[in-house]
C-alpha positions in Angstrom: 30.8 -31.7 -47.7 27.7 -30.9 -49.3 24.9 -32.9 -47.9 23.5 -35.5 -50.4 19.7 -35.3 -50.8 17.7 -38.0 -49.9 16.3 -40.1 -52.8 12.5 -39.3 -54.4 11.5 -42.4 -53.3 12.2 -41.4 -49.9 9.3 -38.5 -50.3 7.0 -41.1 -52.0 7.4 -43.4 -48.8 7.3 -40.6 -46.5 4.1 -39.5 -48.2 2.4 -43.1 -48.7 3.2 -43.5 -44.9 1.4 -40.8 -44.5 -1.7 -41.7 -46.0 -2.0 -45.1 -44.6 -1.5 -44.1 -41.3 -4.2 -41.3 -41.7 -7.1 -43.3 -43.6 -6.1 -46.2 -41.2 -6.9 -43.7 -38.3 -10.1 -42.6 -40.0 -11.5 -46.3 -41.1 -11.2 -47.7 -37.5 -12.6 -44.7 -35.8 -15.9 -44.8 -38.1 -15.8 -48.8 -37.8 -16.0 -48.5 -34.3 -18.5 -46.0 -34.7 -20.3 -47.9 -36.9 -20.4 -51.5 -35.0 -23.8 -51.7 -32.9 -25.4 -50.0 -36.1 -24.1 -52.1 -38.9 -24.8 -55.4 -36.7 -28.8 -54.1 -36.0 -29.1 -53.1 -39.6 -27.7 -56.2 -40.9 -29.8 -58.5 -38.2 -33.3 -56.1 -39.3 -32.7 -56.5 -43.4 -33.0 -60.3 -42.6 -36.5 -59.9 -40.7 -37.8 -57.2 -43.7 -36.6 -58.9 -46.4 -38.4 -62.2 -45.2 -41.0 -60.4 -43.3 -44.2 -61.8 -44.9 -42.6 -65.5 -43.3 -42.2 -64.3 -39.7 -45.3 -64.6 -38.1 -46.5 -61.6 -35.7 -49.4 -61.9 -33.1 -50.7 -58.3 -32.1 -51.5 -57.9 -28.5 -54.4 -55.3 -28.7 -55.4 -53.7 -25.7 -58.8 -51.5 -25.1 -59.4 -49.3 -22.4 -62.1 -46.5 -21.1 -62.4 -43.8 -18.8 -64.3 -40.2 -18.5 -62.7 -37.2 -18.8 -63.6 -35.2 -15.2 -66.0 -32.7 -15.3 -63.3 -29.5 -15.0 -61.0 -31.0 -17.3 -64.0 -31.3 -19.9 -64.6 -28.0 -19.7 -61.0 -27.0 -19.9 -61.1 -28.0 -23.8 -62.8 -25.0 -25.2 -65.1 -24.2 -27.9 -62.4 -25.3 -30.3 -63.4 -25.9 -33.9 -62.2 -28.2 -36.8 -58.5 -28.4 -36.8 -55.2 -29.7 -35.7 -53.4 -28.9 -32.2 -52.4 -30.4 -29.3 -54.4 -31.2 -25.8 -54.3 -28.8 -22.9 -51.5 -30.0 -20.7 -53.7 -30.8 -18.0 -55.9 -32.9 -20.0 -52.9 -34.7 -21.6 -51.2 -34.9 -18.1 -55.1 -36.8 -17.2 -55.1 -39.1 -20.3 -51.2 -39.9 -19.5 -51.6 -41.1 -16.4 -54.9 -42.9 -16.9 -53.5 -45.0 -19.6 -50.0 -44.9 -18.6 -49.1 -43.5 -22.1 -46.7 -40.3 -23.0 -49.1 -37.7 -24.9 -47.1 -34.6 -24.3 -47.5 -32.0 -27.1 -48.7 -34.6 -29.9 -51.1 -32.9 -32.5 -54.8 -34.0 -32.2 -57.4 -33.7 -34.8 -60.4 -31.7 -33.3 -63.9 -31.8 -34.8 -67.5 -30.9 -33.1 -68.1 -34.4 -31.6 -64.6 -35.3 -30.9 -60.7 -35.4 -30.2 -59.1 -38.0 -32.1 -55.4 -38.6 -31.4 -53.1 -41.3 -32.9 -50.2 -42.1 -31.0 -47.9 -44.2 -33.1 -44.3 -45.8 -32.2 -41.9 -48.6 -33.7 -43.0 -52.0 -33.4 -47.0 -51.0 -32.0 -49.6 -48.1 -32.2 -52.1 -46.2 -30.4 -54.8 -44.3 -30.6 -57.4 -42.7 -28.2 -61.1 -40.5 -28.6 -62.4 -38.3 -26.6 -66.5 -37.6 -26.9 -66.6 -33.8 -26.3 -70.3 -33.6 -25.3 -70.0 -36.7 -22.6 -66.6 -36.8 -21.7 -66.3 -40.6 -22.3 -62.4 -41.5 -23.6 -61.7 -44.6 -25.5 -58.1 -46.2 -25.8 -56.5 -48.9 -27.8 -52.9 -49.8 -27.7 -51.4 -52.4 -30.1 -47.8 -54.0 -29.5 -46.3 -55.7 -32.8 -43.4 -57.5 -30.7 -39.4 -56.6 -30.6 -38.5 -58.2 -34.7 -41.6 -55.2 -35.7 -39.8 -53.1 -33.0 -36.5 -53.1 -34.7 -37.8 -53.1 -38.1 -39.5 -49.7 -37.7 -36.1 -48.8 -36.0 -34.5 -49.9 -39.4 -36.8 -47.9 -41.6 -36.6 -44.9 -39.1 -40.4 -45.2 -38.5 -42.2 -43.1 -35.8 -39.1 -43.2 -34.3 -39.0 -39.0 -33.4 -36.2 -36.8 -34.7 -33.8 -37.6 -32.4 -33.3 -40.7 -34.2 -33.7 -39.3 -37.4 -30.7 -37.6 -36.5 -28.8 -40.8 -35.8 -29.8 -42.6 -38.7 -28.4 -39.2 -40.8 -24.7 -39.5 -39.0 -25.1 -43.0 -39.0 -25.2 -43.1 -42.4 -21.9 -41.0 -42.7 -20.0 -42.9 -40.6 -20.8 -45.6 -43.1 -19.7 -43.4 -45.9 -16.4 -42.2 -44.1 -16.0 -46.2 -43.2 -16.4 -47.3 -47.0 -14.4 -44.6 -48.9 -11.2 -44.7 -46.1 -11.2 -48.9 -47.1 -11.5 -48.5 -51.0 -8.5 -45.7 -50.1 -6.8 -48.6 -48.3 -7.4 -51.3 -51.2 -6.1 -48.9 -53.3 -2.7 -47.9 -51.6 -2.5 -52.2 -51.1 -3.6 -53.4 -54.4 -0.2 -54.3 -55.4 0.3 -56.6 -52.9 -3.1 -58.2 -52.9 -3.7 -59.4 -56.8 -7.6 -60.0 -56.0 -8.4 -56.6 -54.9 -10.2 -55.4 -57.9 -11.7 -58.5 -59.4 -13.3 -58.5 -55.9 -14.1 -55.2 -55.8 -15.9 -55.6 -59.6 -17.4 -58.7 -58.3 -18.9 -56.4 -55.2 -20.3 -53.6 -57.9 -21.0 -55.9 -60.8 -23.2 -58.9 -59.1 -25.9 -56.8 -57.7 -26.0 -54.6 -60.7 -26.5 -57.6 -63.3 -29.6 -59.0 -60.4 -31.0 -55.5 -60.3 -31.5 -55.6 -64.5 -32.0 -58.9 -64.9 -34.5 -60.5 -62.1 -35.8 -56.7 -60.5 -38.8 -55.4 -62.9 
């Protein structure tokens, strides 16, 4: 007997199956992905957008030394410019004010070496007199809320986290468009899906036009 073929709803079943299984797969993957970053954003919008009300009290610290004699020399008849320290100068200055200098970009002129040294939540900055050798350091720490707000904002942060900001942020993406995919295929079920979903889009849109000038 000829076999009887299964019904096209079958296929549609098979196929919806399919999906939700897939973008189901997808959405908790990037969720899980996405936890420790969504949960420090979140937390560090709070502290920016109420930032002028948290009160900060820079610690500023100030330090001196002089540059040995050999290292002195080591810098050169270098003119106006930008470029690093020698290494063995920035090696000196590192462990004298217990500070990573590495292969940061100095700005040279006749008189002196100016190098700023900034970083999330502080700053820091030293000058070296070329004719005397006499070094002068400051180091300002903002505290852990400026800390994670210049994480936030991706601030003197270095590349590496530039990087993890970028696939950060499409984790986020792959999270958000696998759920709207999910609302979708149970939208039938759920009677409140869109109207929630316009409220979502449509509240901060109507703030945006009417109070943001």
């Amino acid at each position: 007997m000829p076999r009887t073929p299964p019904p096209a709803d079958f296929f549609q079943q098979h196929r919806r199956g399919f999906w939700l299984r897939t973008l189901h797969q997808w959405h908790w993957i990037s969720s899980a992905v996405c936890l420790a970053g969504m949960l420090l954003f979140a937390a560090t919008g709070i502290t920016l957008n109420h930032a002028a009300r948290i009160e900060a009290q820079p610690q500023v610290v100030n330090r001196s030394a002089e540059l040995p004699p050999a290292l002195l020399q080591s810098l050169g008849d270098r003119d106006d410019g930008t470029a690093p320290l020698p290494a063995d100068v920035a090696d000196w200055l590192s462990d004298e004010f217990s500070v990573a200098i590495g292969r940061r970009a100095a700005e040279w002129s006749e008189p002196e070496i100016y190098l700023s040294m900034p970083r999330p939540g502080g700053d820091a900055w030293l000058s070296l007199d070329r004719e005397t050798g006499a070094v002068e350091f400051e180091s300002t720490e903002r505290g852990w809320i400026s800390y994670f707000n210049d994480l936030h904002k991706g601030r003197n942060a270095g590349p590496a986290w530039g990087w993890f900001l970028d696939l950060f942020a499409v984790a986020c993406l792959v999270f958000c468009i696998t759920g709207l995919f999910l609302l979708y295929l149970h939208a039938r079920q759920r009677r409140m899906t869109w109207p929630m979903v316009g409220l979502g889009l449509v509240a901060p849109l109507l703030l945006a036009l009417i109070f943001v000038h």
